[in-house]
Phi, psi and omega in degrees: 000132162277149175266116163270164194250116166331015239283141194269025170226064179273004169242118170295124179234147215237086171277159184302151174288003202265308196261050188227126186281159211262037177254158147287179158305137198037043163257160215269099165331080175302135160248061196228162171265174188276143253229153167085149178300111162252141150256152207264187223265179199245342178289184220268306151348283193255016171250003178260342192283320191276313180303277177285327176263343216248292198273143174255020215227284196295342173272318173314324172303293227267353160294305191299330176307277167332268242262337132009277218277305203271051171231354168300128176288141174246141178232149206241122187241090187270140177045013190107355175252145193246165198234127192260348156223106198219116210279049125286326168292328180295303178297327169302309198279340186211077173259016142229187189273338174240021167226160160281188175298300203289283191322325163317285205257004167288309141012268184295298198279347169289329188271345189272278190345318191280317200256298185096025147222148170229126152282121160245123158250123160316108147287128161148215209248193171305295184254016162211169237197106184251341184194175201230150143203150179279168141229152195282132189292354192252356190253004168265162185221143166245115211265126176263152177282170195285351180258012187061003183255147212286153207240326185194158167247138147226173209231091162256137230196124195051005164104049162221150206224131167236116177257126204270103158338115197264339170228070165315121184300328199278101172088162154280113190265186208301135174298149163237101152303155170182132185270156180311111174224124165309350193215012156251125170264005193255308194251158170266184178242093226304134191274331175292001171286324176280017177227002188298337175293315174318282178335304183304297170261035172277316154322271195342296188288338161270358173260352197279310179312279220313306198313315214281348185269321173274347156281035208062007174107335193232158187322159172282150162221203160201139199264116188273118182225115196235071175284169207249357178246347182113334206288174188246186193252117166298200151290329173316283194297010162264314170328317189290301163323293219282317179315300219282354164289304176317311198249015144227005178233343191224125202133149185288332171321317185237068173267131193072358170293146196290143163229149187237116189273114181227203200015062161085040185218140197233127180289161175200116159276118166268342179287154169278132168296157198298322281227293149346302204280340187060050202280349189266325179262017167267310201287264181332319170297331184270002167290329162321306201275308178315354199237316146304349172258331155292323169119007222254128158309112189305351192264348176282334170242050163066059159281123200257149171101014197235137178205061191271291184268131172320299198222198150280344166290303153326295174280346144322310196269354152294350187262319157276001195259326186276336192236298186274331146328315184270014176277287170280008159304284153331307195287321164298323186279331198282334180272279198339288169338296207277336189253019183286314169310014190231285226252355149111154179338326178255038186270129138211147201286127166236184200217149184239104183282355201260025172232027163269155179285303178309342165210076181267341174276346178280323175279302174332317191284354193283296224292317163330289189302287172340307155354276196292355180271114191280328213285317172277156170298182165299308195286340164304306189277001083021287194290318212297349200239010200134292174277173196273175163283137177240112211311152199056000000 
């Protein structure tokens, strides 16, 4: 059974010239969208908005990333020696009073991934450090001097703006973590920035599915109106039309529903079929790329079509060896630096790669070879796998 479509001009009518849309004979009503590419904005904002809350491919990388690298144990070494208590360790594992470590630097490394700069402000005196606190990367400003390099940092925050020194005489002032940006001397450069076109359209395209399911399923088009006397559509009788398209053809309830076309109007389809569009290997590809721009293996976050790595077990431990690691590297040489003026020249911040998971089989195979080297002593194969000498 058909549903019929009412059409309002079954009575020939002489509309006024003031209320005659501005068509010819046989022109198309179009049922399409505006036409040309947006992309979204480039700020702190709108790569977390689009990125991290919105994509589920960019929010799972920069999760896996964060909580990775901030899952490295960090170890503190005085004079060549490592320490096993120590309050830089201490300030490591707990730099506030109601939180852990891994939440801290799960934090930081979230903020470098979105932005490509991190702020730590020392809480505490001159000569100690009682606590860390983050500030957030879209609330710094970096103010620079007359030779261009930066002079003070500030922090606006509840409408009060506090401004930070970049060389304090006193104590150690805010660290600024920041990744490699080519065309900044001040800020880093966010790595999900390089992928916003990927984003955009792995959006796109999942508001494109959703769309294309609440118009019934079917491509966009257009009703081609050829009347046989010459007359135009008024605004009324378009109005009228575009209502009885909306409240009877569109929505999945009425998906397949039959529509029956009179006075002189002809559907003509324009949009290209998924089929066309090639829409699951469009989709996918810019998921690649959001997994390639992070550093992430696409086969780890279950991307079909990637046959870079044998296996999941590979790509795993590239992901730790290539992304997260030269992550918490950085983040260790950038602490070292900053807390040596308190606690002194032989202070260094280190890190324990052999509690990652991803590379445990690397570690199996060391501790192998080292085994089977007859050649060495105890106390050798000791230094060769890690650990210290131990006296006698």
């Amino acid at each position: 059974m058909a549903f019929g479509l009412r059409l309002p001009w079954t009575r020939r009518q002489q509309p006024a010239p003031s209320s005659v849309k501005s068509w010819a004979s046989g022109a198309m009503a179009a049922l399409s969208g505006e036409a040309g590419a947006r992309w979204s904005g480039r700020s702190y904002a709108a790569i977390a908005r689009e990125g991290f809350m919105r994509n589920p491919v960019a929010h799972r990388a920069t999760r896996m990333i964060a909580e990775a690298a901030a899952s490295v144990p960090w170890l503190v070494f005085d004079g060549g020696r490592e320490q096993e208590r120590h309050p830089v360790l201490d300030l490591l594992n707990r730099p506030y009073r109601n939180g852990a470590g891994d939440g801290f630097f799960e934090t930081l490394y979230g903020h470098l991934v979105l932005s490509g700069n991190a702020w730590i402000n020392p809480v505490g005196t001159a000569d100690r450090i009682a606590g860390l606190q983050l500030l957030r990367p879209d609330r710094m400003r970096v103010i620079a001097g007359p030779d261009g390099w930066p002079v003070a940092y500030e922090h606006q925050a509840g409408g009060r703006r506090q401004r930070f020194p970049a060389t304090p005489e006193e104590g150690p002032g805010l660290l600024h973590l920041k990744l490699f940006h080519p065309l900044d001397d001040h800020l880093g450069f966010a790595p999900l920035e390089a992928a916003m076109m990927a984003l955009d359209l792995h959006n796109a395209a999942m508001g494109w599915n959703k769309a294309l399911l609440d118009n019934s399923a079917r491509p966009s088009g257009a009703l081609v109106y050829q009347p046989r006397d010459g007359g135009n559509l008024t605004d009324e009788q378009y109005q009228r039309l575009k209502a009885e398209l909306e409240n009877g053809y569109q929505g999945t309830r009425r998906a397949g529903r039959p529509m029956l076309l009179e006075g002189g109007l002809d559907w003509k389809a324009m949009g290209l079929t998924p089929r066309d569009m090639d829409f699951i290997e469009a989709r996918n590809g810019a998921a690649r790329d959001i997994a390639l721009a992070l550093g992430v293996p696409p086969m780890l976050l279950g991307i079909p079509g990637d046959l870079t790595y044998a296996n999941y077990q590979e790509a795993n431990r590239a992901f730790c060896r290539l992304t997260v690691l030269p992550l918490v590297a950085r983040t260790a040489q950038a602490l070292t630096t900053w807390l040596q003026p308190i606690h002194g020249s032989g202070l260094k911040v280190d890190y324990d790669a052999d509690r990652l998971p991803g590379l445990s089989a690397e570690r199996d195979a060391l501790w192998q070879r080292v085994g089977n080297a007859d050649f060495l002593t105890d106390e050798e194969k000791r230094e060769a796998v890690g650990y210290q000498r131990v006296a006698g």
